[in-house]
Structure formats: C-alpha cells, structure tokens
C-alpha atoms as a printed R data frame, in Angstrom:
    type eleno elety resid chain resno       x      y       z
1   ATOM     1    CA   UNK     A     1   0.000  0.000   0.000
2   ATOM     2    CA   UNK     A     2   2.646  2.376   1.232
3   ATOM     3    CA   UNK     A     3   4.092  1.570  -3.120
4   ATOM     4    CA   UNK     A     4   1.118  2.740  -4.187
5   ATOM     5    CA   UNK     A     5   1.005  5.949  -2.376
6   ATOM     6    CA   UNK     A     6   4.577  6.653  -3.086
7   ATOM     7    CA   UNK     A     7   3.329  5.873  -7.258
8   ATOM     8    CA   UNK     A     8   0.800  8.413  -6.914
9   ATOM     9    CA   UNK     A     9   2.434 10.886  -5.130
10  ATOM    10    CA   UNK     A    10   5.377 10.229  -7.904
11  ATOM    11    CA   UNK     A    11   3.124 10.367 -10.897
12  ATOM    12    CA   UNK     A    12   1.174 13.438  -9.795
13  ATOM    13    CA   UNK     A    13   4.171 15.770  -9.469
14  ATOM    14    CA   UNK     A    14   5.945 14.377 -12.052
15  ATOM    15    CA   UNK     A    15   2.341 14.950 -14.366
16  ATOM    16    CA   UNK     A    16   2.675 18.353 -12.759
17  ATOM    17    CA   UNK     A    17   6.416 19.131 -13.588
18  ATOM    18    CA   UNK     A    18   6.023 17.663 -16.806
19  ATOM    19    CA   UNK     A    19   3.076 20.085 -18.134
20  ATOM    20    CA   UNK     A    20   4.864 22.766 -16.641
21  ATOM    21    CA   UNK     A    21   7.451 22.328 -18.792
22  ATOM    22    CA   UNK     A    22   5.642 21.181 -22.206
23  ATOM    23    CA   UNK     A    23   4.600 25.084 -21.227
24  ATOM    24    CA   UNK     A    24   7.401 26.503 -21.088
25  ATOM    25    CA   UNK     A    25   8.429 24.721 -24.487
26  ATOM    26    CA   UNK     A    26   5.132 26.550 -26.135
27  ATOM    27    CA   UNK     A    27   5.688 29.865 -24.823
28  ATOM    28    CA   UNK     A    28   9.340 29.681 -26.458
29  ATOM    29    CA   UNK     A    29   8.147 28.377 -29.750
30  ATOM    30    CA   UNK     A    30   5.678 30.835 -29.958
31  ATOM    31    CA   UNK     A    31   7.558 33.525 -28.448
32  ATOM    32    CA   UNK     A    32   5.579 34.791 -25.712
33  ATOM    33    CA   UNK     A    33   7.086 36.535 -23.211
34  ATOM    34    CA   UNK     A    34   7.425 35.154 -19.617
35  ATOM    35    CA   UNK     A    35   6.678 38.874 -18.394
36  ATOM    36    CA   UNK     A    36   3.566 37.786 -15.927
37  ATOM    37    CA   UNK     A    37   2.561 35.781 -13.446
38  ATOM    38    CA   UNK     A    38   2.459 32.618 -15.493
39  ATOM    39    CA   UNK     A    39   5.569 32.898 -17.605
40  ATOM    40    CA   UNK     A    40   7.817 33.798 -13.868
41  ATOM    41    CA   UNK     A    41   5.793 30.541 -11.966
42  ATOM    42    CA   UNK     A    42   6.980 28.546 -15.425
43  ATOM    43    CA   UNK     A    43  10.680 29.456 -15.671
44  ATOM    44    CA   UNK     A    44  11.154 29.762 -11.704
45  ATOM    45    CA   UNK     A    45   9.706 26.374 -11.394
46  ATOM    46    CA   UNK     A    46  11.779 24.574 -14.434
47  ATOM    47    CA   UNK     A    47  15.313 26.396 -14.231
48  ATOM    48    CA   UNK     A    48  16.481 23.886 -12.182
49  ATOM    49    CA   UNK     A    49  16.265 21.454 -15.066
50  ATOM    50    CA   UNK     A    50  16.181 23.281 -18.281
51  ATOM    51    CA   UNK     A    51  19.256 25.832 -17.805
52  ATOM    52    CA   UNK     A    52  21.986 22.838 -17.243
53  ATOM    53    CA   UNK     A    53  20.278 20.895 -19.866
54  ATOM    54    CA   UNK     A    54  20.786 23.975 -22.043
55  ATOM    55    CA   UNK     A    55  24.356 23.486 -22.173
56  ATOM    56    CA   UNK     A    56  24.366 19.796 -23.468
57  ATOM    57    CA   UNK     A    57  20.647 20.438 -25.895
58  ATOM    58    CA   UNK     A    58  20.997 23.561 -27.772
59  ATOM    59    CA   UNK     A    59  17.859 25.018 -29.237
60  ATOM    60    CA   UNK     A    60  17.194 24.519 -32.522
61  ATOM    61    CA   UNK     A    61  14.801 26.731 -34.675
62  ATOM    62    CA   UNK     A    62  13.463 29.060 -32.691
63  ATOM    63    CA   UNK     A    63  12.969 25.459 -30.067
64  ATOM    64    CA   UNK     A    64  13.500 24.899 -26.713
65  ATOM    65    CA   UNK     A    65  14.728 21.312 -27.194
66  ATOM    66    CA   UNK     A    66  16.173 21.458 -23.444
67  ATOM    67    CA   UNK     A    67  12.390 21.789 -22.467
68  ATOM    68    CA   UNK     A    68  11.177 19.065 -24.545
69  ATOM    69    CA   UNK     A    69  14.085 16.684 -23.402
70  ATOM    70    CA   UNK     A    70  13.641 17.555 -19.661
71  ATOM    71    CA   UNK     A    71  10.109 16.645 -19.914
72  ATOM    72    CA   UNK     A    72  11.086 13.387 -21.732
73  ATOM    73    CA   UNK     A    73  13.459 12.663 -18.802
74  ATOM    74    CA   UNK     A    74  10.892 13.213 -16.181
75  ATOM    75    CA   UNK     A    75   8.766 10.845 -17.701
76  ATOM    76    CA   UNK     A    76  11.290  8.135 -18.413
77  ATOM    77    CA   UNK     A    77  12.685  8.249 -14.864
78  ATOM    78    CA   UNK     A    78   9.210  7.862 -13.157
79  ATOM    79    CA   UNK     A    79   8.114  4.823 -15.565
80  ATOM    80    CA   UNK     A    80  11.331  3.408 -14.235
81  ATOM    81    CA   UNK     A    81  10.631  4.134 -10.483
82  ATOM    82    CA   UNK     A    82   7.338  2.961 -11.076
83  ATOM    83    CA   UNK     A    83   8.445 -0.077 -12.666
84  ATOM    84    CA   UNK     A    84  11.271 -0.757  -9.559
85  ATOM    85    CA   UNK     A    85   8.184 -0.196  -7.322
86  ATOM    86    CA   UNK     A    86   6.669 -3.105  -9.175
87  ATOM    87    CA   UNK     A    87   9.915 -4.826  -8.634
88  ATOM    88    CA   UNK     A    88  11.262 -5.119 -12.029
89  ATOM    89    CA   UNK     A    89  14.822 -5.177 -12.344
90  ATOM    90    CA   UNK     A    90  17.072 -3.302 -14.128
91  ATOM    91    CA   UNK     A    91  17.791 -4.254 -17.693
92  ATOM    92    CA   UNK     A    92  19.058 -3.245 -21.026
93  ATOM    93    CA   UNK     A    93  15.044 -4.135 -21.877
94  ATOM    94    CA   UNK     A    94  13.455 -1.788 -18.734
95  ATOM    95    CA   UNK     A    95  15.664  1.009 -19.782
96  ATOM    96    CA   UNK     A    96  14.361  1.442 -23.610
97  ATOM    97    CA   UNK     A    97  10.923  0.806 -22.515
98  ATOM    98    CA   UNK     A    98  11.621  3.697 -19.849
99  ATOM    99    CA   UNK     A    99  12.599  5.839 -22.738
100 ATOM   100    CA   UNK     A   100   9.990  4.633 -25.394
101 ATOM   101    CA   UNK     A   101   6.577  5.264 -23.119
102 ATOM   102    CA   UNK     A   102   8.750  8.063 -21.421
103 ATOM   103    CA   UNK     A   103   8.099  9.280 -25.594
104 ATOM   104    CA   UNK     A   104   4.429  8.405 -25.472
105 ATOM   105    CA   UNK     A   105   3.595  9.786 -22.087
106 ATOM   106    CA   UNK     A   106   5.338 13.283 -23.731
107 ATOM   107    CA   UNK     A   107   3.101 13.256 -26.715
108 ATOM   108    CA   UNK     A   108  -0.386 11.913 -24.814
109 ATOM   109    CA   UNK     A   109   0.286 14.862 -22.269
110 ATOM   110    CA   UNK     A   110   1.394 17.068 -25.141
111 ATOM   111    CA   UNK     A   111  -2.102 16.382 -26.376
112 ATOM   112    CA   UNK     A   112  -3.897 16.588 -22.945
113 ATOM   113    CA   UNK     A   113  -2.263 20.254 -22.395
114 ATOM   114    CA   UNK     A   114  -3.406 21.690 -26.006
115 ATOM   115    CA   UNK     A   115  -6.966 20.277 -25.073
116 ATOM   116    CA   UNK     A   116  -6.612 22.144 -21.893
117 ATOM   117    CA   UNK     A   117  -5.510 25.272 -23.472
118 ATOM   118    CA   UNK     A   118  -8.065 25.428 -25.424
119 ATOM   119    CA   UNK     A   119 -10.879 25.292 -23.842
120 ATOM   120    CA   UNK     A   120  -9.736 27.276 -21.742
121 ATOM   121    CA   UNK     A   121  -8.977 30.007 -24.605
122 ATOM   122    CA   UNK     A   122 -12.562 29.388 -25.986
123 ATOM   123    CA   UNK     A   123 -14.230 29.939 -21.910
124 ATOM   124    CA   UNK     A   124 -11.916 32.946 -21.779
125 ATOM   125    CA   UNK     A   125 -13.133 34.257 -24.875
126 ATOM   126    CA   UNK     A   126 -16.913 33.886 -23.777
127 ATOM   127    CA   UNK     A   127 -16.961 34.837 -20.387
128 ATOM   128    CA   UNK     A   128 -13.700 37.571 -19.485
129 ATOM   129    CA   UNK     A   129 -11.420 38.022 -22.986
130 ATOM   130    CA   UNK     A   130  -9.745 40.795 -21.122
131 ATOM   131    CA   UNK     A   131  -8.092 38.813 -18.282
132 ATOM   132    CA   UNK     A   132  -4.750 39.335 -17.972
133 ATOM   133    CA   UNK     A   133  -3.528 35.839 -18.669
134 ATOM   134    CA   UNK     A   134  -5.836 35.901 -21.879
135 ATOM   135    CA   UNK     A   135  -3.211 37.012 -24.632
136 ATOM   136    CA   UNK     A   136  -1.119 33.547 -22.953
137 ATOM   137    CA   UNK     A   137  -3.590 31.135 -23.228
138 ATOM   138    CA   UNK     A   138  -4.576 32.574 -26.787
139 ATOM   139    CA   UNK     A   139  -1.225 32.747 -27.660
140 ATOM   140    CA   UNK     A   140  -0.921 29.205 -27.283
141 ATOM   141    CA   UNK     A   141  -4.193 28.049 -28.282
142 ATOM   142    CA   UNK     A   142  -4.051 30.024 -31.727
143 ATOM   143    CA   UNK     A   143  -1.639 28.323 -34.039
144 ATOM   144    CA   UNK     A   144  -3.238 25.088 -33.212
145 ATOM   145    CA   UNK     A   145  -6.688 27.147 -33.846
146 ATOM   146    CA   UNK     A   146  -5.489 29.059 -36.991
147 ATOM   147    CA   UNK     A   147  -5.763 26.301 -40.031
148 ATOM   148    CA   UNK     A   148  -9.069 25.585 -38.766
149 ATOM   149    CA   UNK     A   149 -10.272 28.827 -38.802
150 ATOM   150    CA   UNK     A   150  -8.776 29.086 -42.821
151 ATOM   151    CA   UNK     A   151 -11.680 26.075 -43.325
152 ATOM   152    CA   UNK     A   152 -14.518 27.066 -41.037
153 ATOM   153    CA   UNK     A   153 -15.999 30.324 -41.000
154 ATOM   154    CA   UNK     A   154 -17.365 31.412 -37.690
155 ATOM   155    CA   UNK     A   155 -21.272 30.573 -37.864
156 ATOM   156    CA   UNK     A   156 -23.535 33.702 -36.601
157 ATOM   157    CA   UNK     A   157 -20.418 34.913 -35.160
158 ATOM   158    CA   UNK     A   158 -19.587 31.762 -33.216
159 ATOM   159    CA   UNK     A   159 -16.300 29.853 -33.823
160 ATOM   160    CA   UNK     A   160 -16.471 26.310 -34.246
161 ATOM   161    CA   UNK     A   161 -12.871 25.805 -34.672
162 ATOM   162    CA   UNK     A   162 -12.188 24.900 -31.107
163 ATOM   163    CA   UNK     A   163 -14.987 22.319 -31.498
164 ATOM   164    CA   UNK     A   164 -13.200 20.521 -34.542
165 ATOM   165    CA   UNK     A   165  -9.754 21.058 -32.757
166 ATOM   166    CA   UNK     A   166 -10.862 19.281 -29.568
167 ATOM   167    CA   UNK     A   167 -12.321 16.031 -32.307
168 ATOM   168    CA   UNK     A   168  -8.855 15.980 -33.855
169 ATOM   169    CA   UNK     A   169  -6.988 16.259 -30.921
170 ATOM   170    CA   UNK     A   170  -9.120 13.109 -29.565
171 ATOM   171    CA   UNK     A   171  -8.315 11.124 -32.559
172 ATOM   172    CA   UNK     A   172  -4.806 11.609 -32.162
173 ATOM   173    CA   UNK     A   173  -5.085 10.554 -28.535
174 ATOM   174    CA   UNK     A   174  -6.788  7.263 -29.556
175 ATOM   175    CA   UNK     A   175  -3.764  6.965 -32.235
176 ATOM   176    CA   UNK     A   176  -1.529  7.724 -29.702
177 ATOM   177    CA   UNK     A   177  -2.739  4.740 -27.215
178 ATOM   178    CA   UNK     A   178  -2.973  2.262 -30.016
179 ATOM   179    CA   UNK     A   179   0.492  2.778 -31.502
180 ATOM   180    CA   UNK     A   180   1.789  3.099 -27.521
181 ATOM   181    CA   UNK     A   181  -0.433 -0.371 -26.975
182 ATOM   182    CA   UNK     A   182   1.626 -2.136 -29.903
183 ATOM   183    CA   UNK     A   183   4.945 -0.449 -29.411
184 ATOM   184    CA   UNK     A   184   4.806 -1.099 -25.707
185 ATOM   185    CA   UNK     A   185   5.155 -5.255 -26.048
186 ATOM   186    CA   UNK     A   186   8.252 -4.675 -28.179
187 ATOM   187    CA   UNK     A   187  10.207 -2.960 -25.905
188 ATOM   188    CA   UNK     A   188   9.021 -5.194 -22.793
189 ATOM   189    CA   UNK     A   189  11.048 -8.166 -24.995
C-alpha cells in the first residue's frame, strides 16, 4: 500500500512538472514573453532542469529542445521508479521501454495540455477576454486554432474551430494509445 502511495504521489508531481514544462516549451516556440505571473511561476519552477540541460541540448529553430528533453526525462525516470516499485529489475530491456513510453507519455500529455488550453482560450473568450492571462492562453491556443479557422468560417459569429480542434486532438489521442499499446510489447522483450 505504502508503493502505491509513493506511485501516486510520484506520478502526480511528475504529471505536474512535466506540463509545466511542455509550457514553457510553447511559450518559447511561440515567443511569448514570460513577463507575468504565469511565464515567472513557469521558468522559476523549471530552471532547475532546463538551464543545465541547455548546455548539453541547444535550441534549434526558434525550439526549446532542453524543455522538450527535460520533460522526456521526467517521464522516463518515473516509468522506471514505477516499474522498480513493481519490482522489475534493471535491464538493457526496462531502460528502452523507460525511454519509449517516457516518448508516449510526452506526446499523450502534449495532447492533454493543447486540449486544456483550449478550452480554456474558448471559456476565456466567452466569459472575461480581457483577463490578464488571456493574450497567454490565446497565444498558445491560436496556431493550433489558426488552419481551422482558414476552413470554417465562424457561424452567426460563433467559432467552431475549437470544437473541430478538440475532435482531432481526440483522434490523435486514440492513435496515440494504439500505436503506444503495440509499441509497448516490443520494448518489454
């Protein structure tokens, strides 16, 4: 029982860290400044990790690669505590599967943040477009938003892109799970 706790505990914060900085790795690509509240809790919080990474992971394109890897690392190191938890020894085997769902849980919580982001852009457009963390969260919502809105034109003045967003993004998480369900058994071997 006391595993389990310690599992949770582990996966929450490391779900947590791990959004934090998939953030952080937005807000660089898109070039949004970490001049508020947000932005300071963001970089404060993943320093730590990102700036000695830095050193060994250039950027690359206008990308925060450091972020992205850091991120990667957090989830490939708690798959392997929760595997040693499990009791699963240490093997050539347990350290590429770390790695390869370490990779999946990246891109399914990639997914899970954009879905965030934008419904939270879409309820922030509704109810209070001029809060001060608006231009963020649209900031980061809008690229993703943008070739939809090209297709769809806004219906009575409503904008169905978000709508059509959230499908896709739901298909790719079912994509996601599949090709993680039949890549998993392959790196178990």
């Amino acid at each position: 029982m006391l595993a389990n706790i310690f599992a949770l505990i582990l996966s929450a914060v490391s779900g947590l860290l791990t959004i934090v900085l998939l953030v952080r790795f937005f807000m660089q690509w898109q070039r949004l400044p970490f001049r508020n509240q947000l932005g300071q809790f963001i970089a404060a919080t993943t320093n730590w990790i990102v700036l000695p990474l830095r050193r060994v992971i250039p950027g690359f394109g206008g990308l925060d690669l450091a972020s992205l890897a850091a991120a990667w690392l957090v989830q490939a190191l708690t798959i392997g505590i929760e595997y040693s938890l499990r009791g699963a020894g240490v093997s050539a085997g347990l350290l590429i599967a770390m790695f390869g769902v370490g990779f999946f849980e990246v891109l399914r919580m990639m997914v899970y943040l954009l879905i965030g982001v934008v419904i939270v852009s879409a309820v922030l457009s509704w109810i209070n477009p001029h809060a001060p963390i608006a231009p963020l969260i649209h900031g980061l919502a809008d690229p993703f938003l943008r070739p939809f809105r090209r297709v769809i034109p806004p219906i009575a003045g409503v904008d169905l892109s978000p709508l059509v967003l959230l499908l896709v993004l739901q298909v790719v998480l079912m994509v996601i799970g599949s090709v993680q369900a039949g890549v998993l058994p392959a790196l178990l071997r």
